[in-house]
C-alpha positions as CSV (number, residue, x, y, z in Angstrom):
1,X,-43.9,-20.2,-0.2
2,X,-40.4,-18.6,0.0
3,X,-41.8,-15.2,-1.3
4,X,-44.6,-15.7,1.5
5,X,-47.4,-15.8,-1.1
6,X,-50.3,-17.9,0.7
7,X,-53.0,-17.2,-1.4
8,X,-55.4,-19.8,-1.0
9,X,-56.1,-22.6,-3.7
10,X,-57.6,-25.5,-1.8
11,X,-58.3,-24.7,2.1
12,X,-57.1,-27.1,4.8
13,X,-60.4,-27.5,5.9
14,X,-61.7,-29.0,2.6
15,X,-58.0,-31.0,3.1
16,X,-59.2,-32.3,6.0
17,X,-62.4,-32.9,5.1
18,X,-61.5,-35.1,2.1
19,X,-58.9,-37.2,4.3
20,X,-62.0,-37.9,6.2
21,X,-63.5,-39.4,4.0
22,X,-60.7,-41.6,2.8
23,X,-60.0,-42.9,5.6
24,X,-63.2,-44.1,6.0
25,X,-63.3,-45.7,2.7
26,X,-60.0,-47.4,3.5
27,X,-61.3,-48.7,7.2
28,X,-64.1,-50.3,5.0
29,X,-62.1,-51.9,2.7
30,X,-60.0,-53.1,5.3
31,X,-56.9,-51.1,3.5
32,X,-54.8,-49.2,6.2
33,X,-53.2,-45.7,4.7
34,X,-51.0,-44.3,7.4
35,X,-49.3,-41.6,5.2
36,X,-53.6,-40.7,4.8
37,X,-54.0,-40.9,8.8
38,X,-51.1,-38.9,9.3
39,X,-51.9,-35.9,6.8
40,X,-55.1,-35.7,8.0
41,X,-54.4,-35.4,11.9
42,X,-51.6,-32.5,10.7
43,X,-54.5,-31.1,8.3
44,X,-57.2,-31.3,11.5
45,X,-54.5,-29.8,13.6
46,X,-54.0,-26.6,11.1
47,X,-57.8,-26.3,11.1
48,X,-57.8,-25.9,15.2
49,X,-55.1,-23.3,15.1
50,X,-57.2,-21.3,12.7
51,X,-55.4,-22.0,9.4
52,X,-58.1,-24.0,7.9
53,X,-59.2,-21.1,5.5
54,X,-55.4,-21.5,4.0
55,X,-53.9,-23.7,1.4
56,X,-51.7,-26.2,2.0
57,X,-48.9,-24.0,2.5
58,X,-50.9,-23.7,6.3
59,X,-49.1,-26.8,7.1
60,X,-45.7,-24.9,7.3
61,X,-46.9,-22.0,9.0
62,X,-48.3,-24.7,11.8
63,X,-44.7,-26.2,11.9
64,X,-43.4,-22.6,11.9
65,X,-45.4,-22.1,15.3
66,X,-44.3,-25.3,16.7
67,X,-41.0,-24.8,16.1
């Protein structure tokens, strides 16, 4: 990430979609996951802003264009 290399491995949006369907899974079972709930709304939030074709390394470009 320091040497800006954001070749993708694993897109946000398959991120996202995966913390979907955990979070399901847990509301099911009855087994909160916050730390799951929380990813996912920053994953789903890199996906709007158009970084969902990027790794996870889109999460600090997203805080980079909040900050």
């Amino acid at each position: 990430m320091l040497a800006g290399a954001y070749a993708p491995q694993f897109p946000l949006e398959l991120l996202a979609k995966d913390l979907r369907y955990l979070d399901a899974v847990a509301a099911r079972a009855a087994a909160p996951v916050p730390l799951v709930a929380a990813v996912r709304g920053l994953a789903e939030r890199a996906v709007e802003a158009g970084l969902g074709d990027r790794n996870v390394t889109g999460l600090a470009l997203l805080h980079a264009r909040d900050a």
